[in-house]
mmCIF file of the C-alpha atoms, coordinates in Angstrom:
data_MODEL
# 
_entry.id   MODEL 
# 
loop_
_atom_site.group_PDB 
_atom_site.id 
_atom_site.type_symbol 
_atom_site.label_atom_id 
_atom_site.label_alt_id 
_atom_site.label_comp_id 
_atom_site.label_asym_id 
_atom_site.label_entity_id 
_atom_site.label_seq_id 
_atom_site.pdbx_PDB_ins_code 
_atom_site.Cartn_x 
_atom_site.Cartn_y 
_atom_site.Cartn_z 
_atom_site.occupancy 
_atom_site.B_iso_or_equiv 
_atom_site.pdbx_formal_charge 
_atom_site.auth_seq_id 
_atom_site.auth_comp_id 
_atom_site.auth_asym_id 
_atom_site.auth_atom_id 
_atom_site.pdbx_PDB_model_num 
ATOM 1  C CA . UNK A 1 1  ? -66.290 -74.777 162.153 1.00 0.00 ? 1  UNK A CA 1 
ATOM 2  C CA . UNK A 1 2  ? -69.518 -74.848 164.426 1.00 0.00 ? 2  UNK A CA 1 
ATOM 3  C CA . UNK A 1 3  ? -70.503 -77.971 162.581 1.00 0.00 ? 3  UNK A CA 1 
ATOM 4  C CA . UNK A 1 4  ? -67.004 -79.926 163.124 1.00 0.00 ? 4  UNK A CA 1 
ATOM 5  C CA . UNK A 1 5  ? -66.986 -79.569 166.800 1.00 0.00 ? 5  UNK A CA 1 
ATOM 6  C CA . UNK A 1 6  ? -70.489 -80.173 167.338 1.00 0.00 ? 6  UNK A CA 1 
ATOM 7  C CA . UNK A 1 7  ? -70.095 -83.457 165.563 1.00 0.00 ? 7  UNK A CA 1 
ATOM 8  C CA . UNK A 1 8  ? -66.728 -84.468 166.035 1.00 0.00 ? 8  UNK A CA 1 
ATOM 9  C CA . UNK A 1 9  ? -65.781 -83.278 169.336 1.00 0.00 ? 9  UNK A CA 1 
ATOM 10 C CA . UNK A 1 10 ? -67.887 -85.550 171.423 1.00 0.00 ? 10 UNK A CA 1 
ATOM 11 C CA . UNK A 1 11 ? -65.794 -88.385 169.773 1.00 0.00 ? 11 UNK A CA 1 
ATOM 12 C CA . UNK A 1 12 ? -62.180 -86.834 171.167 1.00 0.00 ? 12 UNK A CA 1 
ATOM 13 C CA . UNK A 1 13 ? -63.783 -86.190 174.699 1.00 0.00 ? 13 UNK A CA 1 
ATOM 14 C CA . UNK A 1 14 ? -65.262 -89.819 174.916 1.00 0.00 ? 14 UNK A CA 1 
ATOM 15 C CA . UNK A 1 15 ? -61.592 -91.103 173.941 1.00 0.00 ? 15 UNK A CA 1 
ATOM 16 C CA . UNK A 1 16 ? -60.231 -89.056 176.634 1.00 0.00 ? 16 UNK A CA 1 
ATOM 17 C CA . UNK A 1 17 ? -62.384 -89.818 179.103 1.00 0.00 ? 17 UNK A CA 1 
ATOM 18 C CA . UNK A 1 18 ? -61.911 -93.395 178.700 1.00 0.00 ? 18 UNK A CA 1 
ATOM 19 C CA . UNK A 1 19 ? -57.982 -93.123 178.770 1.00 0.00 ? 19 UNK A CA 1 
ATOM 20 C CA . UNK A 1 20 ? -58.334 -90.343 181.436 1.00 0.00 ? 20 UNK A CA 1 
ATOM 21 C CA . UNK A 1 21 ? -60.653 -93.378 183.494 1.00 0.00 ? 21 UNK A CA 1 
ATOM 22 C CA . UNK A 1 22 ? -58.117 -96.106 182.867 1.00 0.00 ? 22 UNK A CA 1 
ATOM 23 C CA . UNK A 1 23 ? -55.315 -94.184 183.868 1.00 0.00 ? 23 UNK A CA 1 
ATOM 24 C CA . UNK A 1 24 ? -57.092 -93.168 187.491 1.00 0.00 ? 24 UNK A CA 1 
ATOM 25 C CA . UNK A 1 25 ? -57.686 -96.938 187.852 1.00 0.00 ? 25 UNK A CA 1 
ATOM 26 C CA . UNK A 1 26 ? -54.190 -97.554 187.708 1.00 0.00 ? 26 UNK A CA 1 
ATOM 27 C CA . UNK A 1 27 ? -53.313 -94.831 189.819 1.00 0.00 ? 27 UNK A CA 1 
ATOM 28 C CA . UNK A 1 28 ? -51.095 -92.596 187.215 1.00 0.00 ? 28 UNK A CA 1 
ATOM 29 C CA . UNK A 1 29 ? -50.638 -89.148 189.520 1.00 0.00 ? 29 UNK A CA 1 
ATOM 30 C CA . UNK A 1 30 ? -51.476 -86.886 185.825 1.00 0.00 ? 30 UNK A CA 1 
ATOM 31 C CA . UNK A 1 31 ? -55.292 -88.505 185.411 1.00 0.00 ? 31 UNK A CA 1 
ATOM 32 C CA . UNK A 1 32 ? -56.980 -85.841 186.564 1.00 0.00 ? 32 UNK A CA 1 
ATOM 33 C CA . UNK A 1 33 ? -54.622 -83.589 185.090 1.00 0.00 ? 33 UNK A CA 1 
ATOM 34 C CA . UNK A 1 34 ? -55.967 -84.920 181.236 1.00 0.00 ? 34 UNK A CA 1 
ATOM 35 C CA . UNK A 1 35 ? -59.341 -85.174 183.003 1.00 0.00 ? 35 UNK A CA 1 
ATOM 36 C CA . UNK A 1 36 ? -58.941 -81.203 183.373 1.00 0.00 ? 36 UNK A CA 1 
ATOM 37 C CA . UNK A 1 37 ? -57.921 -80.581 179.845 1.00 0.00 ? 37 UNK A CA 1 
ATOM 38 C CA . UNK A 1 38 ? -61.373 -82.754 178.759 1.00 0.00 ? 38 UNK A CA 1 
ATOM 39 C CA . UNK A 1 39 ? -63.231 -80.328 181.210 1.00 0.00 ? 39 UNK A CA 1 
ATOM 40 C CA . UNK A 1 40 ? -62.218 -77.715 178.556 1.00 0.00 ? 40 UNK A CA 1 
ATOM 41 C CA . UNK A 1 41 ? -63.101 -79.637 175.839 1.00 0.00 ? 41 UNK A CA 1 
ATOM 42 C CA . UNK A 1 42 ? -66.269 -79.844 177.592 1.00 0.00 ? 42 UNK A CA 1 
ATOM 43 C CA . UNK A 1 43 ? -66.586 -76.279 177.914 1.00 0.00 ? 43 UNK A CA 1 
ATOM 44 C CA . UNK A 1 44 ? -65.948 -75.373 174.439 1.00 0.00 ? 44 UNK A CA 1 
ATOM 45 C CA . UNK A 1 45 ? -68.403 -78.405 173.095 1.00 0.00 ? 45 UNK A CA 1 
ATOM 46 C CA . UNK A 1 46 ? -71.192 -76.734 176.318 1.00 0.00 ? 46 UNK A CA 1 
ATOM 47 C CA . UNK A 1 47 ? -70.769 -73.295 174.576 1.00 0.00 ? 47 UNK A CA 1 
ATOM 48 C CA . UNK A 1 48 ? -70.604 -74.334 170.849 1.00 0.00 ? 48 UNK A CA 1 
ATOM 49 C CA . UNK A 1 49 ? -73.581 -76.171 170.891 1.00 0.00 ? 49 UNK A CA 1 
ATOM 50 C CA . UNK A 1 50 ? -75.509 -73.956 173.768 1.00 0.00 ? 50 UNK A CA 1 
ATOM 51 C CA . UNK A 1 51 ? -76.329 -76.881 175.994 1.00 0.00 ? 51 UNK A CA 1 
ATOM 52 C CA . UNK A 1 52 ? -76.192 -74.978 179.094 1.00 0.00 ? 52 UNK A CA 1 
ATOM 53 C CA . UNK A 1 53 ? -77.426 -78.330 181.027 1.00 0.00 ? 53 UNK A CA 1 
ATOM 54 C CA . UNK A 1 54 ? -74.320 -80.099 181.488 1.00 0.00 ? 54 UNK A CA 1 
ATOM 55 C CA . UNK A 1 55 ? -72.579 -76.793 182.439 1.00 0.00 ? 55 UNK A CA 1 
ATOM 56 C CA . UNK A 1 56 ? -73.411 -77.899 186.002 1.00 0.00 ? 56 UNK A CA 1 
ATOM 57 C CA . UNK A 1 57 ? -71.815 -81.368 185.500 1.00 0.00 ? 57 UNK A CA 1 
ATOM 58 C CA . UNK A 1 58 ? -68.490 -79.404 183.878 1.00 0.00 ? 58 UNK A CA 1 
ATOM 59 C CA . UNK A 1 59 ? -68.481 -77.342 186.448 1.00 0.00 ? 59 UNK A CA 1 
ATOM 60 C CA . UNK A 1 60 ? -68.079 -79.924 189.521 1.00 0.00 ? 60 UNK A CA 1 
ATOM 61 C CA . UNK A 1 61 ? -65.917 -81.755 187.523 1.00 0.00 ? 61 UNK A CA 1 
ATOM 62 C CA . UNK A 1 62 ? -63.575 -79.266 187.274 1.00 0.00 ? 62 UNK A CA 1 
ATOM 63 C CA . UNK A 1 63 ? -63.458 -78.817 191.419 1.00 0.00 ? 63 UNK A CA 1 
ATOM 64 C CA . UNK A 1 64 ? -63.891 -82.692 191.840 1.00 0.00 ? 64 UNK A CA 1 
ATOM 65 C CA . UNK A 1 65 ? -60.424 -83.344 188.986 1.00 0.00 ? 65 UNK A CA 1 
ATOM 66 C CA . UNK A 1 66 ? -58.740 -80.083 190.404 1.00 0.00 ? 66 UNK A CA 1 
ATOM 67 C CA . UNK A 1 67 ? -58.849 -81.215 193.869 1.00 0.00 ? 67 UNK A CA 1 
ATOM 68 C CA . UNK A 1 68 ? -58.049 -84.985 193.095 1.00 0.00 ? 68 UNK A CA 1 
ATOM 69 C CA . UNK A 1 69 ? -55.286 -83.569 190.995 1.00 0.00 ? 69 UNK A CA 1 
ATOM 70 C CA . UNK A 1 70 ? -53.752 -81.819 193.957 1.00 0.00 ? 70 UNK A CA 1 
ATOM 71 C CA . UNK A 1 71 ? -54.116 -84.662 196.356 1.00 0.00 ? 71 UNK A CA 1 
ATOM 72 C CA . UNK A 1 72 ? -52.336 -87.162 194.073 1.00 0.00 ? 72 UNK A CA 1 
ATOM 73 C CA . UNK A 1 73 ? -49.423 -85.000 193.333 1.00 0.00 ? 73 UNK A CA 1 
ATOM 74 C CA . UNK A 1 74 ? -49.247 -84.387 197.309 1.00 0.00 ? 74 UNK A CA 1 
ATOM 75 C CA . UNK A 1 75 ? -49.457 -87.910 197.976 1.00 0.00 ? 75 UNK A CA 1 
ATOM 76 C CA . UNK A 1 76 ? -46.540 -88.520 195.710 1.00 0.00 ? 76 UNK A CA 1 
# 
């Protein structure tokens, strides 16, 4: 099972992060919210594969989605 996320995963969270991107740019309110979900796909591909280096960048993407998140459903 290791193997199949370390290999396959990145592929998902690349997909989603360009739908995730495209749906910012045209201002859908629940972006962030799939960006979120990716975050966890993140974290599960960060812990899998013990590449504690982009913990930092999943981190502060989770606070930077999370917070856009709750402005755009405020704004709305």
């Amino acid at each position: 099972m290791t193997e199949v996320v370390r290999i396959y995963l990145p592929w998902l969270m690349s997909g989603v992060t360009i739908y995730m991107t495209l749906l910012a740019g045209n201002k859908a309110r629940w972006a962030w919210a799939i960006g979120l979900g990716n975050q966890a796909l993140w974290l599960v591909w960060i812990v899998v594969t013990a590449n504690w280096g982009l913990l930092p960048m999943n981190l502060a993407l989770w606070v930077v989605y999370g917070r856009n998140h709750l402005k755009w459903m405020k704004a709305a």
